[in-house]
VOTI-570959 format. One record per residue: residue in three letters; x, y, z of N, C-alpha, C, O in turn. Coordinates in steps of 0.02 Angstrom, whole numbers, plus 32768, in hexadecimal, padded with zeros to 4 digits. Example, Ala and Ser with C-alpha at 12.3 -4.5 7.8 and 13.67 -1.06 7.14 Angstrom:
BEGIN
ALA82947EE4818682677F1F818682947F5B818682C87F5A81A7SER82827F90816282AC7FCB816582858002818A829E80398192
! end
This chain:
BEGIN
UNK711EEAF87E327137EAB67E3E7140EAA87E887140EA6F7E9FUNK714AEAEB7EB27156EAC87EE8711DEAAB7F0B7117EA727F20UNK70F4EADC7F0E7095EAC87F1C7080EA817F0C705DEA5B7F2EUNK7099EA797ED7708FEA247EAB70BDEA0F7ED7709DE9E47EF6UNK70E6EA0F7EE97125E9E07F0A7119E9C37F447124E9897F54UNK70F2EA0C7F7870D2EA0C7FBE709BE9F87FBB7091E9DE7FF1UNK705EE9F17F917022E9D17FA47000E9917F6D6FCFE96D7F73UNK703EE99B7F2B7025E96E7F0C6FE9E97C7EE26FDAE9517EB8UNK6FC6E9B07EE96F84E9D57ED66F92E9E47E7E6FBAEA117E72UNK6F7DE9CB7E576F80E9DA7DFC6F6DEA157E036F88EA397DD9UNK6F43EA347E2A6F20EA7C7E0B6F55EAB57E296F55EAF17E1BUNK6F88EA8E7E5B6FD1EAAD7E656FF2EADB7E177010EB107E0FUNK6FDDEAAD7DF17014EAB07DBB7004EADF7D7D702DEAEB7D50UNK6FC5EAF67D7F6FA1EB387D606FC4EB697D516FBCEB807D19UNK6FF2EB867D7C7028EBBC7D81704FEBAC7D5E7052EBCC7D2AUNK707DEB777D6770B0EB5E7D3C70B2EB5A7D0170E6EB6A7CE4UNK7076EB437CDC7070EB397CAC7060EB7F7C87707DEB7F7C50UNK7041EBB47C91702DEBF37C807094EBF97C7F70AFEBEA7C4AUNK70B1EC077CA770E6EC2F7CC37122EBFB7C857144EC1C7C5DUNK7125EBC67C84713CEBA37C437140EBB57BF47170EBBB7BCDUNK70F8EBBC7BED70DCEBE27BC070F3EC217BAB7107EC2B7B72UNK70EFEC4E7BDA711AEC867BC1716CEC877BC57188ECB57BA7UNK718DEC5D7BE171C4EC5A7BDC71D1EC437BA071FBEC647B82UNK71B1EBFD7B7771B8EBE57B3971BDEC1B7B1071E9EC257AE6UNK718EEC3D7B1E717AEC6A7AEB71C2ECB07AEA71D5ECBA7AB0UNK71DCECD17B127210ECEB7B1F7251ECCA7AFF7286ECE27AE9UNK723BEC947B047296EC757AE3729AEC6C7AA672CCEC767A83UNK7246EC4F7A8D724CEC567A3A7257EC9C7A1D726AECA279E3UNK724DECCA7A3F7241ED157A36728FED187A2A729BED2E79F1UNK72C4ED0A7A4C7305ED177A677321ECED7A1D7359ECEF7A03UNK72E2ECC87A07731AEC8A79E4734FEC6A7A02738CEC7079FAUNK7319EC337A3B7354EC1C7A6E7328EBCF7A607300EBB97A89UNK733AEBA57A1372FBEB6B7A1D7313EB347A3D72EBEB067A45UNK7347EB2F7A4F7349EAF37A817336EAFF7AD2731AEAD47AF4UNK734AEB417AE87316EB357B2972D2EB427B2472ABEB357B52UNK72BEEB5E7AE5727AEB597AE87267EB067AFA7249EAF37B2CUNK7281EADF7AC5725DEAA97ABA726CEA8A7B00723AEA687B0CUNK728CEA867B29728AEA697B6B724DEA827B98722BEA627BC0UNK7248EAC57B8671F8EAF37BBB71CCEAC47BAB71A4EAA97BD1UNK71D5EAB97B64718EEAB07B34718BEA6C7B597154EA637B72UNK71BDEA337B6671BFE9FB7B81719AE9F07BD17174E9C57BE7UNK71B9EA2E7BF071A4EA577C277160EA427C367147EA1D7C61UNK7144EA6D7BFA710FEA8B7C0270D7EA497BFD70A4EA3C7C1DUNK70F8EA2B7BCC70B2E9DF7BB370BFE9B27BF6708CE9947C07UNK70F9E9A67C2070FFE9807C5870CDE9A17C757097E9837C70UNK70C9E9E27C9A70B2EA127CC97060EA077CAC7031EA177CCFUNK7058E9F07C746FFFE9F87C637004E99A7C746FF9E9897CAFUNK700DE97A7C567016E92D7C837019E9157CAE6FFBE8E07CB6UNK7042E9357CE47029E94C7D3A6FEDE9627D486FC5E9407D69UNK6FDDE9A77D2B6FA0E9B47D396F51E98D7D296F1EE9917D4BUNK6F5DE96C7CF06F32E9437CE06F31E8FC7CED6F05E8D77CD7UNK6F68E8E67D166F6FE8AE7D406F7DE85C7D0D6F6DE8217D11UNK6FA5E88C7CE06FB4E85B7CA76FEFE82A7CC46FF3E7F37CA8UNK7014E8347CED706BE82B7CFB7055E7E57D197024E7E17D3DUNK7080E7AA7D077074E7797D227094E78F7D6E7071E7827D9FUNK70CAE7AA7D7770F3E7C77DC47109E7FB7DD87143E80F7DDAUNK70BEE8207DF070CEE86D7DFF710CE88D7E007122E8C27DE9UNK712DE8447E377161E8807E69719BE8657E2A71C7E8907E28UNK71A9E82F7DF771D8E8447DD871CEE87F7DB071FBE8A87DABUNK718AE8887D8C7188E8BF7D5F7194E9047D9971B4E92D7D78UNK718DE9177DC371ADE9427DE371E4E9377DF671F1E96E7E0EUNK720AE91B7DFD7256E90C7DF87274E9327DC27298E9647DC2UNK7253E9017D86727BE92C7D51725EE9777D3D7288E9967D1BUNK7220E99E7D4A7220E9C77D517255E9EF7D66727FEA097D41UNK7252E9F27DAD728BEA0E7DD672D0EA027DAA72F4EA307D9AUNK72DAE9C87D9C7324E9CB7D8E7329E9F77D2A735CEA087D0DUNK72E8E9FC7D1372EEEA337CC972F0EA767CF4731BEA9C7CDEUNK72CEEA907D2C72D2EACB7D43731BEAEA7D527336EB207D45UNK7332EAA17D7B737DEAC67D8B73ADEABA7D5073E3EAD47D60UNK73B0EAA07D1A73D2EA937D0373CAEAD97CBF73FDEAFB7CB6UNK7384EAEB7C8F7372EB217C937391EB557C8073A7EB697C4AUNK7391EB6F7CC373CBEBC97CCE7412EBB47CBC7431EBD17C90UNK742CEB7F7CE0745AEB6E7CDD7483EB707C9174BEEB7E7C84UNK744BEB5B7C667467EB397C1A745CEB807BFE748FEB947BE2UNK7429EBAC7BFF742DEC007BFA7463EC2E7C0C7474EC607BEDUNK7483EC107C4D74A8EC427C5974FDEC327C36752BEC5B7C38UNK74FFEC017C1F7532EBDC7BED7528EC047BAC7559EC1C7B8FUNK74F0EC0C7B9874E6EC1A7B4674E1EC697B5974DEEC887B24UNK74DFEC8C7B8574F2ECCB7B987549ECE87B937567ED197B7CUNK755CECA37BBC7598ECBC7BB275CFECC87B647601ECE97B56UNK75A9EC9E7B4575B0EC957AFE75E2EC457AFA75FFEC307AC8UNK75DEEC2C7B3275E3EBD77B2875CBEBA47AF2758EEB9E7AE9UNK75EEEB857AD575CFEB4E7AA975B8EB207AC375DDEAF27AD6UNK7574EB1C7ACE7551EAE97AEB7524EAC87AC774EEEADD7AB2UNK7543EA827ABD7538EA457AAA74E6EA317AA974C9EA2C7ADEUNK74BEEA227A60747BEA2E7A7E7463E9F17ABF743CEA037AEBUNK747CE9B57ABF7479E9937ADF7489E98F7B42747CE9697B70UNK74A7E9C97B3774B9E9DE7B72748DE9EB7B9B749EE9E67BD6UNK7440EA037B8A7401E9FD7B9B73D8E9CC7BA8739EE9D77BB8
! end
């Protein structure tokens, strides 16, 4: 994402999408399906970018960035054994 961020380049976003992918895949593993389904959200933005579907790049990288940080964040809640609200995502 950051490559995409700095040049704007779709073929930036190749990595991301591979690296998404296995994270999806890790959380369903964990039986974790609500952050899966945000990757998975992730992941179809990150192929829409790349394929130059987005009516506004830089918002769909906006909200990129803001599922990335938000993310760990909502992980490290359901680690602690927090009740987190599915909407909270």
């Amino acid at each position: 994402m950051e490559a995409y961020g700095q040049t704007s380049k779709p073929g930036a976003l190749g990595d991301a999408v591979e690296a998404l992918f296995e994270v999806r895949g890790v959380l369903l593993a964990l039986q974790l399906t609500l952050p899966a389904c945000l990757v998975d959200e992730m992941q179809r933005l990150c192929d829409a970018m790349a394929e130059r579907r987005v009516c506004s790049p830089k918002e769909a990288a906006e909200a990129m960035m803001l599922a990335l940080i938000q993310l760990p964040s909502h992980l490290d809640r359901l680690d602690a054994g927090a009740e987190v609200p599915p909407l909270s995502l």
